[in-house]
C-alpha positions in Angstrom: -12.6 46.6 -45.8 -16.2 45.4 -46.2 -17.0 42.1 -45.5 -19.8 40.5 -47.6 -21.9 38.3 -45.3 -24.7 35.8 -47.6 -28.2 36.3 -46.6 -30.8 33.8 -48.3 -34.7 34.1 -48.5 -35.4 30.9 -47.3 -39.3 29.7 -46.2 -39.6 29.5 -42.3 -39.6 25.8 -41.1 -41.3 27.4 -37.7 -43.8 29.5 -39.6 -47.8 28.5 -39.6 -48.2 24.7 -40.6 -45.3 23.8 -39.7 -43.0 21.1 -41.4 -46.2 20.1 -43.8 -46.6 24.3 -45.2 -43.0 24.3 -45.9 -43.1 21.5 -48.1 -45.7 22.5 -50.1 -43.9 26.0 -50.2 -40.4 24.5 -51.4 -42.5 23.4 -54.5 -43.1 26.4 -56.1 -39.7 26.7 -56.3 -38.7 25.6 -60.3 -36.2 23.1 -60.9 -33.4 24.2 -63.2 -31.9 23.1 -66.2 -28.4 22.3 -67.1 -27.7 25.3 -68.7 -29.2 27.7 -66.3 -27.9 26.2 -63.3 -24.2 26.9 -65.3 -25.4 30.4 -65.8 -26.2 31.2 -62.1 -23.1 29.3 -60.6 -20.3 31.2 -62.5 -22.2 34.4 -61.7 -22.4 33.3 -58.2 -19.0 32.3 -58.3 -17.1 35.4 -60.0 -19.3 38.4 -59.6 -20.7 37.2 -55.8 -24.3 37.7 -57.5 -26.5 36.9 -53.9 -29.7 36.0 -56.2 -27.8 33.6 -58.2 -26.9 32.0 -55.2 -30.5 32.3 -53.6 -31.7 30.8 -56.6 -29.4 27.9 -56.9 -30.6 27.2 -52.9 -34.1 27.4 -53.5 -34.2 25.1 -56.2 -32.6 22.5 -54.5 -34.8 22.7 -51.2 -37.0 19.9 -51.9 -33.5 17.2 -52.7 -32.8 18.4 -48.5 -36.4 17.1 -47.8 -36.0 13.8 -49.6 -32.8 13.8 -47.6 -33.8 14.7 -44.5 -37.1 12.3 -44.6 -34.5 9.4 -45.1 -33.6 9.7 -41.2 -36.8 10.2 -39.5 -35.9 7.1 -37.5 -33.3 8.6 -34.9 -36.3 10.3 -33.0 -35.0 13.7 -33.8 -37.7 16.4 -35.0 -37.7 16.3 -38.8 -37.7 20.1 -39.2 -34.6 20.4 -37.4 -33.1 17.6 -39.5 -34.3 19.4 -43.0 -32.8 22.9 -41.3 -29.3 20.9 -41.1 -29.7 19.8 -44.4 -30.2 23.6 -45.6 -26.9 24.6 -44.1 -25.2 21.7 -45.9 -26.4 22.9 -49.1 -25.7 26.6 -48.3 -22.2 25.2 -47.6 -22.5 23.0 -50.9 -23.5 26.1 -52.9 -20.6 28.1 -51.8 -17.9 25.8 -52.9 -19.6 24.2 -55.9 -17.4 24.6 -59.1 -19.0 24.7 -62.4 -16.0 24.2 -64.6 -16.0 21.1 -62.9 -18.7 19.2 -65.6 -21.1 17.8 -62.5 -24.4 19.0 -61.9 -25.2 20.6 -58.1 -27.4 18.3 -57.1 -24.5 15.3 -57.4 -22.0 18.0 -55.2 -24.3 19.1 -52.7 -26.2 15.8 -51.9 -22.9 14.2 -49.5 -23.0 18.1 -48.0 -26.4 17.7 -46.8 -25.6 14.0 -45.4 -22.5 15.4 -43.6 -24.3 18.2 -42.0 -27.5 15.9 -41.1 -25.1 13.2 -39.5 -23.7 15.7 -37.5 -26.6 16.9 -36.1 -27.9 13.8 -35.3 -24.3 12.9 -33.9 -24.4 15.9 -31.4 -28.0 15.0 -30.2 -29.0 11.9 -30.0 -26.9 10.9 -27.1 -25.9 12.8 -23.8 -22.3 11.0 -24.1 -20.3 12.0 -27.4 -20.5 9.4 -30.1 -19.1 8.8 -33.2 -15.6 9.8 -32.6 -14.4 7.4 -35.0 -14.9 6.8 -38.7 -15.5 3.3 -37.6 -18.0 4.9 -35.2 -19.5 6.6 -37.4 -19.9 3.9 -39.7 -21.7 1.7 -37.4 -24.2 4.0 -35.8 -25.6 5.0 -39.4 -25.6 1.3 -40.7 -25.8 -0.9 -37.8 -29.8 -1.1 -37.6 -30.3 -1.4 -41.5 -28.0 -4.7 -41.3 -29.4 -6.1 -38.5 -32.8 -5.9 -39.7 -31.3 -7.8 -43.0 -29.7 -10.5 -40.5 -31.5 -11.0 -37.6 -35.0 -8.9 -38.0 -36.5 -9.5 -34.5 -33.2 -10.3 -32.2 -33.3 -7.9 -29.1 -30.2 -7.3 -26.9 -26.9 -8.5 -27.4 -26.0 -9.9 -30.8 -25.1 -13.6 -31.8 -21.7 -14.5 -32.7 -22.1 -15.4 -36.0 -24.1 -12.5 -36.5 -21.0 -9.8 -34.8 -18.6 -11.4 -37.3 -20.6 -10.7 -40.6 -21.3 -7.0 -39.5 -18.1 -6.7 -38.9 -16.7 -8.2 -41.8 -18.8 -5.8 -44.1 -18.5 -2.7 -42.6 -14.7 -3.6 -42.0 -14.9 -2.6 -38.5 -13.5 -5.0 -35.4 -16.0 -7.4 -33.6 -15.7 -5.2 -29.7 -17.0 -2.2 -31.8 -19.4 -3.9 -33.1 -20.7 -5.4 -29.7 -20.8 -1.8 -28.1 -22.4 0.4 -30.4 -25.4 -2.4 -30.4 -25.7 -2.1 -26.6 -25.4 1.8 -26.6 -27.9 1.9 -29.7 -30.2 -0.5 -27.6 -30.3 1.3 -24.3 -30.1 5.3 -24.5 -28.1 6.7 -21.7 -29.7 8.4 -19.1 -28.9 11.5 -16.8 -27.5 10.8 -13.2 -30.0 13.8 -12.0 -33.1 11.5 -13.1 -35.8 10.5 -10.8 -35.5 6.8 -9.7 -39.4 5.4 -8.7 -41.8 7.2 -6.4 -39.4 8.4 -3.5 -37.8 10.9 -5.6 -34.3 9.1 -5.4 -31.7 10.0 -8.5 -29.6 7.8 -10.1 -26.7 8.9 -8.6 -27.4 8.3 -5.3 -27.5 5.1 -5.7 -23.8 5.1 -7.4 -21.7 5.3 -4.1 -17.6 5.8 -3.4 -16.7 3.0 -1.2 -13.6 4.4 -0.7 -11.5 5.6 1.9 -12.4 9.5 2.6 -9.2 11.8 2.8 -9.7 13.0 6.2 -10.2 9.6 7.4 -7.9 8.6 5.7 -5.4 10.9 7.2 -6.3 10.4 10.3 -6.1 6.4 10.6 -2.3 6.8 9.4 -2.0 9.1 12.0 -3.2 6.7 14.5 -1.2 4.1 13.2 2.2 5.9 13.9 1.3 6.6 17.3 0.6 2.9 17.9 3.6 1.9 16.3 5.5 3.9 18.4 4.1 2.7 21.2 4.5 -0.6 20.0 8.2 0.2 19.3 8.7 1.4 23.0 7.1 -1.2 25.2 8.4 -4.6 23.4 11.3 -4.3 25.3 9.7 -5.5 28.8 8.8 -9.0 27.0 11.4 -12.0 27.1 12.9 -13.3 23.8 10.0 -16.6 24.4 7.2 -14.0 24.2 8.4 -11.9 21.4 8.8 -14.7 19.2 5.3 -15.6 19.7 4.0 -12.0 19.2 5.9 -11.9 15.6 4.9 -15.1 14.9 1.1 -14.9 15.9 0.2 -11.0 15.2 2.9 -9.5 13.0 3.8 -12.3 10.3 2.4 -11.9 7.1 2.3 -15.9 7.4 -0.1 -16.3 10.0 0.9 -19.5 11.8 -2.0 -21.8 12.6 -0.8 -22.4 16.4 -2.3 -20.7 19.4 -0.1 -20.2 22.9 -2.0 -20.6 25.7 -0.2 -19.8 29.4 -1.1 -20.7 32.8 1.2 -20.1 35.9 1.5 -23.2 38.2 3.7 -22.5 41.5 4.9 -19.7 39.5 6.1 -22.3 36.6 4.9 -21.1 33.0 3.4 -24.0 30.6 3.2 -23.2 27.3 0.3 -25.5 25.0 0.2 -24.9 21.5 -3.0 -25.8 19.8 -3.1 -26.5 15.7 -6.3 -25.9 13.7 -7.0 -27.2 10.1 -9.5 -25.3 8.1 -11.8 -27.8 7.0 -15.5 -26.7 6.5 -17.6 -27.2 9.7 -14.9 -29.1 11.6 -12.1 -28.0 14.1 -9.1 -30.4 14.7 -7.0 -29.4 17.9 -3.6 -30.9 19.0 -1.9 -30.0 21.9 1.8 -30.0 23.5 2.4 -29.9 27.4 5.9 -29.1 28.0 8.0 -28.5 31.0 10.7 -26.0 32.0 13.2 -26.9 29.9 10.9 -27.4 27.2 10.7 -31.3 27.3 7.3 -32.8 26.1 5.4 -33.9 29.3 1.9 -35.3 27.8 0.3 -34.8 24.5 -2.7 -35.7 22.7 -5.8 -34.6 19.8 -9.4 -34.6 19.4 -12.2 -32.9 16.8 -14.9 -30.6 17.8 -17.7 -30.9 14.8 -19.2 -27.0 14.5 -22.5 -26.4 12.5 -21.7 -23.7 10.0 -25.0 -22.3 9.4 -25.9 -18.3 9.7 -28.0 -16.9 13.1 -30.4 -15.4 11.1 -32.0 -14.8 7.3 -30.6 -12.4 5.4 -30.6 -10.5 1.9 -27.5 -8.4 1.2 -26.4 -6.2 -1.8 -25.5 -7.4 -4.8 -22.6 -7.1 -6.3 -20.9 -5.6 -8.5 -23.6 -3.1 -8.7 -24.6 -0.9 -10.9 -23.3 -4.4 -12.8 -23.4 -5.2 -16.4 -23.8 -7.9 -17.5 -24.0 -10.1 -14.6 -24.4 -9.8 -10.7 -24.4 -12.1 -7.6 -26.9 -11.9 -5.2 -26.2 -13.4 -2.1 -28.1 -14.2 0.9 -28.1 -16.7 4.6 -30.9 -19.2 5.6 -30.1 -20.4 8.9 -32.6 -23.7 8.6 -33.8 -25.3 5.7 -36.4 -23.3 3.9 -38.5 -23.0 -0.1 -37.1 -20.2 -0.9 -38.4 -17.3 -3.5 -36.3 -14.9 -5.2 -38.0 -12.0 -7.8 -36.7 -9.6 -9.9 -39.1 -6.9 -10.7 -38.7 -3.6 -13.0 -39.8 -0.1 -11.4 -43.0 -0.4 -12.0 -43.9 -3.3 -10.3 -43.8 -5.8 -13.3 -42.2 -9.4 -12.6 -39.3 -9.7 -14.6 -37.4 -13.1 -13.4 -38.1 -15.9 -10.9 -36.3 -18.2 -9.1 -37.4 -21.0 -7.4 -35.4 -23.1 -5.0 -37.5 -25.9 -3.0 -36.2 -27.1 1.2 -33.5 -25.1 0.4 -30.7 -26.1 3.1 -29.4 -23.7 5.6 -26.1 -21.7 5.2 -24.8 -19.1 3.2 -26.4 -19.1 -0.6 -25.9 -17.0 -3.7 -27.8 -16.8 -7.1 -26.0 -15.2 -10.3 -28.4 -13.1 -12.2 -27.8 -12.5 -16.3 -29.9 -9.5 -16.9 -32.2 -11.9 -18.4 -36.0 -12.5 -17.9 -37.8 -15.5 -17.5 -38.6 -16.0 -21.6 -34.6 -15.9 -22.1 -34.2 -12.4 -23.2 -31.7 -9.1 -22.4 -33.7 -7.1 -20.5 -32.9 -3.2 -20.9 -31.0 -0.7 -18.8 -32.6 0.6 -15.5 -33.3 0.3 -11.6 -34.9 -3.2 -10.8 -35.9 -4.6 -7.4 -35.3 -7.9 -5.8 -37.0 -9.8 -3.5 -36.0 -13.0 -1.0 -38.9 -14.9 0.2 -38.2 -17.7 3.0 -40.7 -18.7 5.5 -41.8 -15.9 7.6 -38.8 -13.4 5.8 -39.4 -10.9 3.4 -36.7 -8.5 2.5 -36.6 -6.2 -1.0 -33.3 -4.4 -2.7 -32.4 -2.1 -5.2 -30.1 -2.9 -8.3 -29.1 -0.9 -11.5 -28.4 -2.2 -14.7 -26.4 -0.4 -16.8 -25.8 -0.5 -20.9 
């Protein structure tokens, strides 16, 4: 059995000129009256007449160009927009009905939409979007309703503004709030270059878990000690095992500490309790004799300065973050202390200023915001702690 494959004489889109020869090409092609378009169809349609069909195609080029033009503003190559837009109207052409009282042009125009959304749906983003309808919905309409509401907002949406898109397109508020970050920061690949050392993205994204074969063999090591644990608490007296559970193998950790010394071969047991208030330790103590009678007790505080030995700028966490991180860092005296935000390229991005800051351990909570008050986009940025004589930079990744 033969089967018929449809072949059309189209203009080349990749031909000299370009997108600008085909257009002035597509209109020689004559447009076709009511009548004649009839004509062609049912002969299309019943006798499989391939120059019907090629004319019906070629008359309706210039409707895939208006079409096409309409979403220039995705960043996708125009010609390859109006070349998806031909195969919706091929498609269109093959299923159009006559009988049906509606001209071609009415038919194939949601054809050549569908196929152009598609395409632009499969391209514009390394992760899959538009799953939904709701998707779907928002990616194509999004941008023309906030330019209506809120012409020159940049990153996330207000409020006010979330609930009237999603009251008119009917869609929920989260989806709304997520297709407006994705839409506002493009993903990018893992494998691409991070500044000047030739760093990727993805080694800065790190698995702070466990490994297996560690893993394996700290539970290994584990059953041995408990074993061995197993096998030599035996030599202690009932006294001292109570005060090994109690001190190292209670998930209630008590708060007293057992200190022994022998006198003429007598053991004196003095318990010491600690509070845990900040910068202070309170000790009490117990001397009891042989038979566990109190023989003298008493108290006193020991003040402690609870200040770090050193400066330091750690990693902030969580990162990559989104939308907030913490950055933490120690000043062990008091110090004016300076901490920047820059972008890759060197360009300050936030400030903050903190004058005879006091020593100890300090943390700042950054918003992904710059100093004017507004979202900056996804990417690597650098951080800087300045404090006396201390200089220390860090990476960070933003994510969208």
């Amino acid at each position: 059995m033969m089967t018929k494959t449809t072949a059309y004489n189209l203009p080349d889109l990749s031909g000299d000129g370009g997108l600008s020869s085909y257009l002035v090409r597509i209109k020689k092609f004559p447009m076709l009256e009511a009548e004649e378009e009839y004509m062609l169809a049912k002969s299309w349609k019943d006798r499989g007449s391939l120059k019907s069909a090629e004319k019906l195609v070629t008359s309706h080029l210039r409707l895939v160009a208006k079409i096409a033009m309409g979403y220039r503003g995705y960043g996708l190559p125009v010609s390859e927009l109006v070349s998806e837009g031909n195969v919706g109207l091929m498609r269109a052409v093959k299923k159009f009905d006559p009988e049906k009282g509606f001209r071609l042009a009415t038919y194939a125009m949601w054809w050549i939409k569908a196929s152009i959304q598609e395409y632009i749906l499969r391209s514009w983003s390394l992760v899959k979007i538009g799953t939904t309808t709701a998707q779907k919905k928002l990616f194509f309409n999004l941008r023309k309703l906030k330019n209506q509401i809120a012409p020159r907002s940049e990153g996330d949406l207000r409020k006010e503004h979330v609930n009237e898109i999603a009251d008119r397109l009917n869609v929920s508020n989260e989806e709304v709030v997520s297709m407006n970050r994705r839409l506002s920061g493009q993903e990018k690949s893992l494998n691409n270059l991070v500044g000047e050392d030739g760093d990727e993205w993805q080694d800065w994204l790190s698995d702070k878990s466990m490994d297996q074969e560690l893993k394996t063999s700290q539970n290994q090591e584990f059953k041995q000690r408990q074993n061995l644990f197993e096998e030599s608490i035996h030599i202690l007296n009932d006294r001292e095992k109570e005060i090994l559970y109690a001190r190292r193998l209670s998930d209630k950790v008590s708060n007293t500490v057992y200190l022994t010394s022998e006198v003429e071969q007598d053991k004196i047991n003095i318990p010491f309790e600690f509070s845990d208030r900040f910068g202070t330790v309170q000790l009490s103590y117990r001397l009891l004799d042989r038979m566990g009678d109190p023989i003298s007790q008493g108290s006193f505080t020991e003040t402690i300065e609870n200040v770090p030995d050193k400066f330091a700028l750690y990693e902030n966490y969580p990162n990559p973050f989104n939308p907030t991180t913490t950055i933490r860092f120690d000043l062990p005296e008091a110090s004016d202390v300076r901490l920047t935000i820059y972008n890759v390229l060197g360009k300050k991005v936030k400030s903050f200023k903190m004058q005879n800051t006091p020593a100890g351990y300090h943390s700042i909570r950054w918003d992904a915001k710059n100093d004017f008050g507004s979202q900056v986009s996804a990417g690597v940025y650098l951080y800087q702690l300045q404090a006396k004589d201390f200089v220390k930079t860090r990476k960070m990744i933003l994510l969208k």
